[in-house]
N, C-alpha and C positions, 0 to 999 in steps of 0.2 A: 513438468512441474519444477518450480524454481527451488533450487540448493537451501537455501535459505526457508522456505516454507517448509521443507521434509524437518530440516532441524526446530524448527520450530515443533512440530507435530512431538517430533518426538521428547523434547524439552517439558511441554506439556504430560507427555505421557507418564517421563520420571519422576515427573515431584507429584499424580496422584496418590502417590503412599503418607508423603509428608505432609499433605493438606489434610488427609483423615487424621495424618496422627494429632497434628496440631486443633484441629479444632475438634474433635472429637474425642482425643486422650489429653488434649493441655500440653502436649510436647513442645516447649517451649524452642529447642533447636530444632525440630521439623520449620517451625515458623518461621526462622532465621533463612534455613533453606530454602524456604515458600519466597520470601523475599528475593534473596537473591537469584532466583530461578526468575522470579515476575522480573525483575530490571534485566535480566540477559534476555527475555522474550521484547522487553519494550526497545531495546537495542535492535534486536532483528528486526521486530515490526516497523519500526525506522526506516532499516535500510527496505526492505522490502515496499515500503511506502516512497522512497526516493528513487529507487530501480522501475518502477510501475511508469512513474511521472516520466521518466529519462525514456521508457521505451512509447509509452502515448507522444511525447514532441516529436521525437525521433520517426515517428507514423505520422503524426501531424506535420511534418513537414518534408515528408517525401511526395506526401500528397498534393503536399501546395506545391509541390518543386512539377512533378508531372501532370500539369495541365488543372489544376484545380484552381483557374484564374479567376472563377467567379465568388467560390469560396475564399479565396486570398483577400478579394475585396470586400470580403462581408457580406458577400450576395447581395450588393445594391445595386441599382437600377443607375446606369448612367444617361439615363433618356432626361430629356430638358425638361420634362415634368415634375418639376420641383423637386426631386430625387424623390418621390413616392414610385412605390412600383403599382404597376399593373395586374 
């Protein structure tokens, strides 16, 4: 499991005290901290959405590199039939 998703887990887990306080007690600075807990989650989710992408290409094109000549082309049919496949 990726560095990034444990801290996140755990990010989440510290400000459930501040989310009861605030919506449930009115604790105006719990909220404060609800907030800035949510943008350092949306900051990780970011990175963890741009590390996802980098490792799917980085698979998608080892694939095409070792013999995936059909997939490389789209999987179309080079036969002189109008490029329909069969």
């Amino acid at each position: 499991m990726s560095a990034k998703f444990k801290k996140v887990k755990e990010i989440v887990a510290s400000i459930e005290a501040d989310v009861e306080k605030f919506y449930d007690k009115d604790n105006q600075a719990a909220g404060t901290r609800v907030r800035k807990a949510m943008q350092d989650l949306k900051v990780l989710a970011q990175d963890i959405r741009k590390e996802v992408q980098e490792i799917k290409n980085k698979k998608a094109a080892s694939k095409a590199k070792s013999g995936g000549a059909k997939k490389a082309s789209g999987g179309k049919s080079t036969a002189k039939s109008g490029g329909k496949k069969k």
